[in-house]
C-alpha positions as CSV (number, residue, x, y, z in Angstrom):
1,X,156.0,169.8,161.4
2,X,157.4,172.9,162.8
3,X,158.2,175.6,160.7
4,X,161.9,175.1,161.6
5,X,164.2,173.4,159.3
6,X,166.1,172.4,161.9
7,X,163.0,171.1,164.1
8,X,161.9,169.7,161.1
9,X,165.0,168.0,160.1
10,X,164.8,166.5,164.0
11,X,161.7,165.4,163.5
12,X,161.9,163.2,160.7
13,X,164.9,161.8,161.7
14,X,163.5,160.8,165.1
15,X,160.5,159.5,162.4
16,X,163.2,156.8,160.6
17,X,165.0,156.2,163.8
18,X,161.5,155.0,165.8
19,X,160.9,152.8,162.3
20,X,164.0,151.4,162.3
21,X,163.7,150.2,166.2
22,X,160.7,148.7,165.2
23,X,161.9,146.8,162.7
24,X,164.9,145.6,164.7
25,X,162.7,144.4,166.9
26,X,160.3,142.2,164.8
27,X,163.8,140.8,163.2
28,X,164.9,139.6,166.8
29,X,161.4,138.3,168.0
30,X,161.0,136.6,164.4
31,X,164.4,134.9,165.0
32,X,163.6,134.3,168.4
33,X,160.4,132.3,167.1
34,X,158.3,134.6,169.0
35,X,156.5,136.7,166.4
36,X,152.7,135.9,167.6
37,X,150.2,138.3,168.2
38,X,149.8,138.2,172.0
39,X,153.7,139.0,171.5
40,X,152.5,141.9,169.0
41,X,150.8,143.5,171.3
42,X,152.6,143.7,174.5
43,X,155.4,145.1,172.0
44,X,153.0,147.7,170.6
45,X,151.8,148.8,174.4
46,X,155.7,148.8,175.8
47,X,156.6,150.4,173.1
48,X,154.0,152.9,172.5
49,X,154.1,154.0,176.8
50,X,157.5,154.9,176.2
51,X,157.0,156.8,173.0
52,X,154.4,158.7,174.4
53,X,156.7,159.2,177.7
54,X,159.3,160.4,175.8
55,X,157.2,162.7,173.4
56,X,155.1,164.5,176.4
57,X,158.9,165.1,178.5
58,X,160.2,166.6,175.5
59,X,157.7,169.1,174.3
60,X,155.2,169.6,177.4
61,X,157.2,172.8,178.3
62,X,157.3,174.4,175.2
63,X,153.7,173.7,174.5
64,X,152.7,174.9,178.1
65,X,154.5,178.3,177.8
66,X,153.1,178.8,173.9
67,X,149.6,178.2,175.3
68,X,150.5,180.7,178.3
69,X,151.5,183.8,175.5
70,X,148.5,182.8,173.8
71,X,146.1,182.9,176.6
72,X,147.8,186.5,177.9
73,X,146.9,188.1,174.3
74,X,143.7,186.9,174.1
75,X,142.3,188.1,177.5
76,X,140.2,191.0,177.7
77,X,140.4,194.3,180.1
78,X,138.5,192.6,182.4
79,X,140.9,189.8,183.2
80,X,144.1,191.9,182.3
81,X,144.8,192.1,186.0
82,X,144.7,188.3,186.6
83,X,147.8,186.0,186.0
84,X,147.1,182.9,183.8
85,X,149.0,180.1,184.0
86,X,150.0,176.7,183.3
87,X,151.2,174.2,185.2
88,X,154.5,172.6,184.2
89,X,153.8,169.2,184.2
90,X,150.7,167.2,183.1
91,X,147.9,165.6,186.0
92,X,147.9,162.4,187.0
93,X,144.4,162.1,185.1
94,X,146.3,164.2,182.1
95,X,149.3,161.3,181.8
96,X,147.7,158.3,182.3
97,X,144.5,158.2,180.1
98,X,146.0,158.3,176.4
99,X,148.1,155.0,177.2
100,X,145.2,153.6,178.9
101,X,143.2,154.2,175.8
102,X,145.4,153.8,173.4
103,X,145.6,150.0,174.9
104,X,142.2,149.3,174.8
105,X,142.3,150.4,171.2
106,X,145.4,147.8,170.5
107,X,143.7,145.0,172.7
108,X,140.3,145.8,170.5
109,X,142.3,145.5,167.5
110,X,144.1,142.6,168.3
111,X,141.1,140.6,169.2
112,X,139.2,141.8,166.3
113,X,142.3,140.2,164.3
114,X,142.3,137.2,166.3
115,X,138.7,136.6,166.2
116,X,138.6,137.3,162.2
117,X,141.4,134.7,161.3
118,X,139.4,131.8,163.6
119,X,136.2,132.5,161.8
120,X,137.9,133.0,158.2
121,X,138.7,136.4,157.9
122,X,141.9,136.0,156.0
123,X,142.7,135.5,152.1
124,X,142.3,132.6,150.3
125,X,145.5,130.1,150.4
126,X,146.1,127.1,149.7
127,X,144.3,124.3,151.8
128,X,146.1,123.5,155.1
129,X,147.2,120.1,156.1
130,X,144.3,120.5,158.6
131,X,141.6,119.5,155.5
132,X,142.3,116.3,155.6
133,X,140.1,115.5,157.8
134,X,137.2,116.8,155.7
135,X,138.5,116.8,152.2
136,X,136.4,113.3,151.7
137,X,133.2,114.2,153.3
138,X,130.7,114.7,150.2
139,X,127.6,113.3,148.1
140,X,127.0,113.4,145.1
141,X,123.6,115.9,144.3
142,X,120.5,115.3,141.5
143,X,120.9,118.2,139.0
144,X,117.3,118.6,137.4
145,X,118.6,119.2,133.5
146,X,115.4,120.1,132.3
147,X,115.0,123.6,134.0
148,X,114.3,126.7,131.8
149,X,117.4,127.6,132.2
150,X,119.1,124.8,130.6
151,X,116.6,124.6,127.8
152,X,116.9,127.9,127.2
153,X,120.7,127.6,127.2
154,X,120.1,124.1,124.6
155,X,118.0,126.5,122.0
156,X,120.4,129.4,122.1
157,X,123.8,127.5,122.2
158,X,122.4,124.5,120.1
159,X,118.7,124.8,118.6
160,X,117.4,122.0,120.3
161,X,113.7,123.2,121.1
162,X,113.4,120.0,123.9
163,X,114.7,117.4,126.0
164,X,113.6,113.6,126.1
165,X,115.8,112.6,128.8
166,X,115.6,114.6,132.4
167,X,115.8,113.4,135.8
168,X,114.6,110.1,135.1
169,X,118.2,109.0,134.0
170,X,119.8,110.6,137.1
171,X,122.4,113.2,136.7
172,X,124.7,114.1,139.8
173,X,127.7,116.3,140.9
174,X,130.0,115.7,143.4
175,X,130.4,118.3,146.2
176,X,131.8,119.2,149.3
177,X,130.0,119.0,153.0
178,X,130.0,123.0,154.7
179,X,132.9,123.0,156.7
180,X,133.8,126.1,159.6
181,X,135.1,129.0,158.6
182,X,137.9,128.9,160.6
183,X,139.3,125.8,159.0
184,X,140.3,127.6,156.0
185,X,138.6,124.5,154.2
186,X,137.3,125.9,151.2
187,X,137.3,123.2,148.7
188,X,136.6,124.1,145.5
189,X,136.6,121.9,141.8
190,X,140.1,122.2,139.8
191,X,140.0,123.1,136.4
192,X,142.2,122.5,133.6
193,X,144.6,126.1,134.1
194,X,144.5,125.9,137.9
195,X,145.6,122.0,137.9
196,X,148.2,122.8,135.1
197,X,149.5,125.6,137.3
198,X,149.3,123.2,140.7
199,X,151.1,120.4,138.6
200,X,153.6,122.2,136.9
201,X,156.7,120.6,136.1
202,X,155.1,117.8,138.6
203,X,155.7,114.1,138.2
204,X,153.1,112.0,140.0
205,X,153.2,108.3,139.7
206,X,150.5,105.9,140.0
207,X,150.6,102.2,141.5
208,X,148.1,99.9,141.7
209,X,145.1,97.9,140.1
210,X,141.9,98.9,137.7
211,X,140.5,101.2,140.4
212,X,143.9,103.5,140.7
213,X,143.8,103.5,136.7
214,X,141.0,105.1,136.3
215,X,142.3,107.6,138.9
216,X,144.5,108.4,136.7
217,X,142.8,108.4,133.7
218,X,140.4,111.0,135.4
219,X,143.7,113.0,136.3
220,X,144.4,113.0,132.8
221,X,141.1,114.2,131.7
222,X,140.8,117.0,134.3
223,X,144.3,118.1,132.6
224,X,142.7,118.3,128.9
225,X,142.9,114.5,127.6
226,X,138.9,113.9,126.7
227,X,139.1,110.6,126.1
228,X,142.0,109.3,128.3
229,X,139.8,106.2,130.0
230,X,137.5,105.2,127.2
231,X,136.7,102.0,126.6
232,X,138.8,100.4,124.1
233,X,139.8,96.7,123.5
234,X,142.9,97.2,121.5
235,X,144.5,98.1,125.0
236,X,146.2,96.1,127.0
237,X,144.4,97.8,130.5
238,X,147.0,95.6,132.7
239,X,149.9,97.3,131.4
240,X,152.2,100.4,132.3
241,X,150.7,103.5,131.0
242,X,152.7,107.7,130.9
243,X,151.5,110.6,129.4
244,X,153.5,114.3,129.8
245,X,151.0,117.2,129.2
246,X,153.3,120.3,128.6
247,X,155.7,119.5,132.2
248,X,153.2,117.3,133.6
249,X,154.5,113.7,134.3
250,X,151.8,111.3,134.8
251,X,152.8,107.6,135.2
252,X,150.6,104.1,135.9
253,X,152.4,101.1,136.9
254,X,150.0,98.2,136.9
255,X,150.5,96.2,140.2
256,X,147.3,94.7,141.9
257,X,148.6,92.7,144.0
258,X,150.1,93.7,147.9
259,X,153.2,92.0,146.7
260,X,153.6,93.9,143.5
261,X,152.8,97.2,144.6
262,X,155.3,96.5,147.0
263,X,157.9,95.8,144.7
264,X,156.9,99.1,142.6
265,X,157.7,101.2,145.5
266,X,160.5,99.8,146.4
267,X,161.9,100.3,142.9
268,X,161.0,104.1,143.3
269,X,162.5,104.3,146.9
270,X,165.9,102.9,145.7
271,X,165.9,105.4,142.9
272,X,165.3,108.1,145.0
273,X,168.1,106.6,147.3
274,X,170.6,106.6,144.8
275,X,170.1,110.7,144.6
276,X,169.1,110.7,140.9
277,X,166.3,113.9,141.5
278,X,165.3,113.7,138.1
279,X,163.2,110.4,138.6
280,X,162.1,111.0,141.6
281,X,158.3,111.8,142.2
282,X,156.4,114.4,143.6
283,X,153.6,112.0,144.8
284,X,153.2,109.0,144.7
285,X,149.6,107.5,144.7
286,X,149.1,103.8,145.2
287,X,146.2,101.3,146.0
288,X,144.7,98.2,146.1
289,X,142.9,94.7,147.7
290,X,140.6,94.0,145.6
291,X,142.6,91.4,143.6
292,X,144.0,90.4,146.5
293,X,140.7,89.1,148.0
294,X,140.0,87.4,145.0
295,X,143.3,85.4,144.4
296,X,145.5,85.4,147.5
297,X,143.0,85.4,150.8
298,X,140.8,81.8,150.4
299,X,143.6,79.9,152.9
300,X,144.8,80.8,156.7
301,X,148.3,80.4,154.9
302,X,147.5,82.6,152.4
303,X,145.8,85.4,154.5
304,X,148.8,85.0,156.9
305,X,151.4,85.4,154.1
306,X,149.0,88.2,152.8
307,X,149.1,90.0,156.2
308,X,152.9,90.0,156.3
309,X,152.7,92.1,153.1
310,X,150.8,94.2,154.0
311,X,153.1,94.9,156.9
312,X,156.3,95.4,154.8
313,X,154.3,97.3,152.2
314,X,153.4,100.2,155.3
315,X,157.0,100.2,155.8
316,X,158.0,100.4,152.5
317,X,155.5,103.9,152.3
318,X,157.2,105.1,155.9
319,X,160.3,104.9,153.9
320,X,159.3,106.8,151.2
321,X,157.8,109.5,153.1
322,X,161.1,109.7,155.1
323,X,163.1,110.3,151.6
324,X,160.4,113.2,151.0
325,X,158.0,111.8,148.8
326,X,154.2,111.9,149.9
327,X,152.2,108.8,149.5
328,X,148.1,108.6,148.6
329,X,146.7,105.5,150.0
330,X,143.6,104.6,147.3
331,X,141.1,102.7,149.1
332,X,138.8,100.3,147.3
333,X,135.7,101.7,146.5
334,X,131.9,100.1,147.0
335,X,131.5,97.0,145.9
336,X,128.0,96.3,143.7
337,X,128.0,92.5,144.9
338,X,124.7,92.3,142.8
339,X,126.5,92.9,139.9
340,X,129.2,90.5,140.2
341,X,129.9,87.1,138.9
342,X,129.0,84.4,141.2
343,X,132.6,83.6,141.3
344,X,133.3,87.5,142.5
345,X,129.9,87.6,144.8
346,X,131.5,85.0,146.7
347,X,134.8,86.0,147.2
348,X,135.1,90.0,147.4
349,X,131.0,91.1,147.9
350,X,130.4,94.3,150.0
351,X,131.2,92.5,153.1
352,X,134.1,90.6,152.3
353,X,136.2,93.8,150.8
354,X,135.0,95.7,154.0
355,X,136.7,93.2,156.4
356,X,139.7,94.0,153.8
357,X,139.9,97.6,154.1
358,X,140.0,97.3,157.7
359,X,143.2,94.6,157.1
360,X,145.1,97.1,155.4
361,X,143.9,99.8,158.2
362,X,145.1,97.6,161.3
363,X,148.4,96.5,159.3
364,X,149.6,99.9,159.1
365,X,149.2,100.8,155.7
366,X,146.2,103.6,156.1
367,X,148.3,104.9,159.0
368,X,151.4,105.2,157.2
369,X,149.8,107.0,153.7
370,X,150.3,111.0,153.6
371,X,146.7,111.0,152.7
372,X,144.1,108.3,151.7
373,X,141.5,108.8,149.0
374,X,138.7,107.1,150.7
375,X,137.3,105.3,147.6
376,X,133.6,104.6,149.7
377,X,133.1,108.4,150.3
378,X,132.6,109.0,146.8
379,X,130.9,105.9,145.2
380,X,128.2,104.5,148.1
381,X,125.6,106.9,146.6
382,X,126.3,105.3,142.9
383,X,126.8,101.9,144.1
384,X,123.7,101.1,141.7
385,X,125.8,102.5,139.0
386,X,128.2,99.7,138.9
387,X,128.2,97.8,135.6
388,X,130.5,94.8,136.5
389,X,130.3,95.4,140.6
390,X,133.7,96.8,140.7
391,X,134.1,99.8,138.2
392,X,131.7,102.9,137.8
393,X,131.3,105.4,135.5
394,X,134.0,108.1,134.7
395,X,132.7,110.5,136.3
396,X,132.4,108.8,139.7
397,X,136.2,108.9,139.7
398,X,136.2,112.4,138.3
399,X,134.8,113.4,141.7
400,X,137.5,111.2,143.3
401,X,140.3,113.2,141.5
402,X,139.1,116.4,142.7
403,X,139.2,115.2,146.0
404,X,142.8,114.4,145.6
405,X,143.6,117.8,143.7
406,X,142.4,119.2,146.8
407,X,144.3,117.5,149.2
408,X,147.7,118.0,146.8
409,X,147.6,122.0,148.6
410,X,149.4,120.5,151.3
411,X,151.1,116.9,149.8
412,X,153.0,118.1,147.4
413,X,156.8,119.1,148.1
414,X,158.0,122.9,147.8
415,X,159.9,123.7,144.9
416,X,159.9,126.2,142.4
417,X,157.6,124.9,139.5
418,X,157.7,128.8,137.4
419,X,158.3,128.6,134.1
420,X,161.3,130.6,133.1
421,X,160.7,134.2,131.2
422,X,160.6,134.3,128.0
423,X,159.4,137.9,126.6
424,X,157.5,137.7,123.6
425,X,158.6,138.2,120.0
426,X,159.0,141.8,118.5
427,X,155.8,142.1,116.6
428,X,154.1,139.3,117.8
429,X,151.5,141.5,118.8
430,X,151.5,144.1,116.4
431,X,148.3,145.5,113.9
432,X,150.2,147.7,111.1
433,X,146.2,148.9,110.1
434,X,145.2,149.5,114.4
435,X,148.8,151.5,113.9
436,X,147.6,153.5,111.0
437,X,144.7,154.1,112.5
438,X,145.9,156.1,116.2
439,X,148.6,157.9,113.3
440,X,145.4,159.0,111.4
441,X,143.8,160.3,115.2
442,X,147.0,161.7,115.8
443,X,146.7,163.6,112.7
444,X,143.9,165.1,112.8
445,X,144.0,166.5,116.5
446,X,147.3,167.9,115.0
447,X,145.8,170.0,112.3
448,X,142.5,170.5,113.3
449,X,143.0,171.1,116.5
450,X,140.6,168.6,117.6
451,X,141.1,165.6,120.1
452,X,137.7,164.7,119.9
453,X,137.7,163.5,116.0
454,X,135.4,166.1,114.8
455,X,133.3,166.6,118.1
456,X,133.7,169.8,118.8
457,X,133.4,171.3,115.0
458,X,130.0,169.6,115.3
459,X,129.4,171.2,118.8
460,X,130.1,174.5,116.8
461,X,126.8,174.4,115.1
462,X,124.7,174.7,117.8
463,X,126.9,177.4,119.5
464,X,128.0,180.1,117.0
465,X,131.5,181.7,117.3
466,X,133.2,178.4,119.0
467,X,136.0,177.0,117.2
468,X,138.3,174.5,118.2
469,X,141.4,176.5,117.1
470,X,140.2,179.1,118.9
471,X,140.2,176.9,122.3
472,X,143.5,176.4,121.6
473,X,144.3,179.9,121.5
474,X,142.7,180.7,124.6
475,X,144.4,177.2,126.5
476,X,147.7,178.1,125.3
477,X,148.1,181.5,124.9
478,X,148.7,182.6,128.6
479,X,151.1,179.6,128.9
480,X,153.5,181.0,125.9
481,X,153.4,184.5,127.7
482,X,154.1,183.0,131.0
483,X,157.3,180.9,129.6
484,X,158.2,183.7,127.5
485,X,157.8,181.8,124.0
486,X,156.9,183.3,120.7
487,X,152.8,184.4,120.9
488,X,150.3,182.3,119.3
489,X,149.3,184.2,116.0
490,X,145.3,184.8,116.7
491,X,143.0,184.0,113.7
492,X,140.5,186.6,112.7
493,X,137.7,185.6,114.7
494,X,139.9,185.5,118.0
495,X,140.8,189.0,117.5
496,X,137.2,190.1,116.6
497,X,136.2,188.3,119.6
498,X,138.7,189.9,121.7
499,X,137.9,193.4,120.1
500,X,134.5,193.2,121.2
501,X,134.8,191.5,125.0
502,X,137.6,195.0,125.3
503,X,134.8,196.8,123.7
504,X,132.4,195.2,126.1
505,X,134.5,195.4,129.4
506,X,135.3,199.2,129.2
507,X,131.7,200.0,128.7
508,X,130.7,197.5,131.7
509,X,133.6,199.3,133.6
510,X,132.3,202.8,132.8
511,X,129.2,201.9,133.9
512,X,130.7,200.7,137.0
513,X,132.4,204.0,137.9
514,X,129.7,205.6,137.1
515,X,127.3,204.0,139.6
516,X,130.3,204.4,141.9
517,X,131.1,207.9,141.6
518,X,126.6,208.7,141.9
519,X,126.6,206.6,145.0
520,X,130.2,207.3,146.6
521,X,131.5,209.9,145.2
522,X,134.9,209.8,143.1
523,X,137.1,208.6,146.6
524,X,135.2,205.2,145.5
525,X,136.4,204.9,142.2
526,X,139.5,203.6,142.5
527,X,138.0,200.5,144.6
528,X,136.1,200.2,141.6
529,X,138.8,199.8,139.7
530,X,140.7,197.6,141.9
531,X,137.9,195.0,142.4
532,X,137.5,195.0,138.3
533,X,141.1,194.5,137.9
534,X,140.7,191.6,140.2
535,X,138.1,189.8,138.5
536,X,140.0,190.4,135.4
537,X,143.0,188.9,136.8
538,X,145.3,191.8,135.8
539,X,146.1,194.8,137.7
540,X,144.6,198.1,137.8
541,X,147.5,199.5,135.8
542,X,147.4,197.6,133.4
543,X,144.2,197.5,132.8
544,X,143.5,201.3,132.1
545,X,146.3,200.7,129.9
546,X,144.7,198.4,127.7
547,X,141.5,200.5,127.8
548,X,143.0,203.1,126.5
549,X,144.3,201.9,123.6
């Protein structure tokens, strides 16, 4: 800035006022839906031409003609005669080339930008709606649990010196296929805090048969319930089930037919039609076939009635998605037609359950989900693994939960799920002895003069005459004389200290004038004194005032 106040002053209000233009202008292209970045920079190139117009017309004469008086002092007798000058106006050249570069450097930039969000150069969000179409894609991998590492982990954590089952029993995890950086696709497992902070005054509502259940039994586990699934006779398994974890809502309704999840989501579509929010899901996550294979598909009648079903139960899930609630289509996972009953292997085997996926694809019901959990993608690779032919281990369908964690980033309705503030207690986090303790430090850097809790007095026995009150003394007396407050009363050994550096510096300064008045003669010795006064930081007054005391 100039030294002007008034220039100054100028300046920085131009400054705000060029902001402020700015500003206006994303406002109007942002309401104007047109804030992209091909947008961005044929506003920053406009923009910064006319700036740079506008600066160059304004101060080029004024810069040419201070250049000018500098140029005329600086020349030497030999050029005194010639006339410099400068022309009044910039070249052609002169004008042109800092806009030119300046918008290569704003089309490198912008293309640097570009090319870094399409290859993943951005933070991490949540998963676009995009990821759908790899958010299934996985296998499941062999884990070797008999490494060092995990035995060493198993003597440490648990003093078990060996293992007598390894890889022969199989252990797998469930993971994600690489997908493009630019997709913005980075699945990753939920665990209990994220999913709690992702489901947050949530309510998702299951519908459907044995294989949705244990969907959401594996939703329960992932949010903290260990044994939510485990095998138990006592319990009715073809009943309704809920569960609230903090202001998680988690609901099964047991429908495994195409006829009875039907009627399920109708009941929740006429709830949400009659406006009453509070029981109205978030998602809603239904699925089924199997059973319907079994009972309802062994006539033409039958399949025909079964196919008309189907129909009204892809409108009912259109309808639901048009009153804002997403819908998870469960698709039946592999079937294990060795394992069945001969009654099963007949009716529903690996073939016959394909042909019904693709029923409930044609019908409209796949087409019409907000997302389907394809049950295959997850379970072909454990197919073995089926006990009964239908149902798997839990944690086959813990992999199938995280897949549809993942894929709630983009289901699940905006709204604000924060918990309201509440401070904490007075006290709750109070230590009366850790308080006694920083009063006890506080203490004794008070009257010892120490901040190091008896530090420096131990410093001061390997270097004789150091003190900490007498670092004090030197740290704070010039400040008291400076802000005209009452001097700091010096302890003995201060004053003996100072005694002998007075002692020390009029003999050093004697010497000095000495060697200055044999080399010089006396005209040098008040430089002498000068220079000492300098390093001294006083003046030279003063300090053959305090020398001759």
């Amino acid at each position: 800035l100039p030294d002007n106040l008034t220039k100054c002053i100028r300046s920085l209000v131009a400054m705000f006022a060029i902001i402020l233009v700015f500003v206006v202008i994303a406002i109007v292209l942002e309401a104007m839906e047109m804030l992209s970045l091909s947008m961005m920079a044929i506003v920053s190139v406009v923009t910064g031409l006319l700036l740079y117009q506008t600066v160059v017309d304004s101060t080029w004469r004024l810069h040419a003609s201070d250049v000018r008086s500098s140029d005329a002092s600086d020349t030497d007798s030999i050029l005194s005669g010639m006339t410099l000058s400068k022309p009044e106006k910039l070249s052609t050249i002169g004008s042109s080339s800092p806009p030119i570069v300046a918008g290569i450097v704003v089309m490198i930039l912008g293309l640097t930008w570009h090319g870094m969000a399409q290859i993943g150069g951005t933070k991490i969000l949540p998963l676009p709606p995009g990821c759908e179409a790899f958010v299934n894609n996985g296998m499941w991998i062999p884990v070797d649990g008999c490494n060092e590492e995990s035995r060493g982990a198993a003597f440490r954590d648990y003093g078990v010196s060996a293992y007598a089952t390894c890889s022969n029993t199989g252990t797998f995890v469930w993971g994600w296929n690489d997908t493009q950086p630019f997709t913005h696709c980075r699945f990753n497992q939920r665990n209990q805090k994220a999913l709690k902070k992702l489901l947050n005054h949530r309510d998702i509502v299951f519908v459907g048969d044995s294989m949705t259940r244990h969907v959401y039994h594996a939703t329960n586990r992932a949010l903290g319930v260990a044994d939510a699934g485990a095998y138990k006779t006592t319990i009715n398994k073809q009943s309704d089930m809920n569960n609230e974890i903090g202001n998680i809502k988690l609901q099964f309704q047991w429908a495994a037919l195409a006829i009875d999840q039907k009627g399920k989501l109708q009941d929740i579509l006429a709830l949400s039609d009659q406006g009453r929010s509070q029981t109205k899901p978030d998602v809603v996550v239904v699925g089924g076939g199997a059973w319907d294979r079994l009972h309802v598909y062994n006539t033409d009648e039958e399949r025909n009635s079964h196919a008309k079903i189907v129909n009204d139960l892809a409108t009912t899930i259109r309808l639901l998605k048009k009153a804002g609630i997403p819908v998870v289509w469960v698709v039946p996972t592999t079937i294990n037609s060795d394992a069945l009953s001969e009654e099963k292997r007949a009716k529903m085997n690996e073939n016959e359950m394909a042909n019904m996926r693709v029923v409930y694809q044609t019908k409209g019901v796949v087409p019409a989900a907000s997302f389907v959990l394809d049950g295959p993608s997850y379970t072909k690779d454990r197919v073995k693994e089926s006990y009964d032919g239908v149902h798997y281990p839990l944690s086959v369908y813990d992999a199938g939960a995280q897949i549809l964690f993942n894929a709630f980033d983009w289901l699940l309705p905006e709204k604000d799920t924060s918990d309201p503030f509440q401070p904490k207690k007075i006290g709750l986090m109070a230590n009366p002895y850790l308080g006694m303790m920083m009063l006890s430090f506080v203490l004794i850097g008070l009257v010892f003069f120490d901040g190091f809790m008896g530090f420096f007095y131990l410093a001061s026995i390997f270097v004789s005459g150091v003190m900490p009150n007498d670092l004090y003394e030197e740290a704070f007396s010039a400040l008291h004389k400076k802000m005209k407050l009452p001097a700091i009363e010096t302890s003995s050994s201060s004053r003996a200290k100072s005694s002998s550096a007075t002692v020390a510096s009029r003999s050093t300064m004697d010497d000095a004038r000495s060697l200055a008045s044999s080399i010089n003669g006396q005209s040098e010795r008040s430089s002498v004194d000068e220079e000492i006064a300098a390093l001294l930081g006083t003046s030279p007054k003063d300090l053959e005032m305090s020398l001759s005391k």
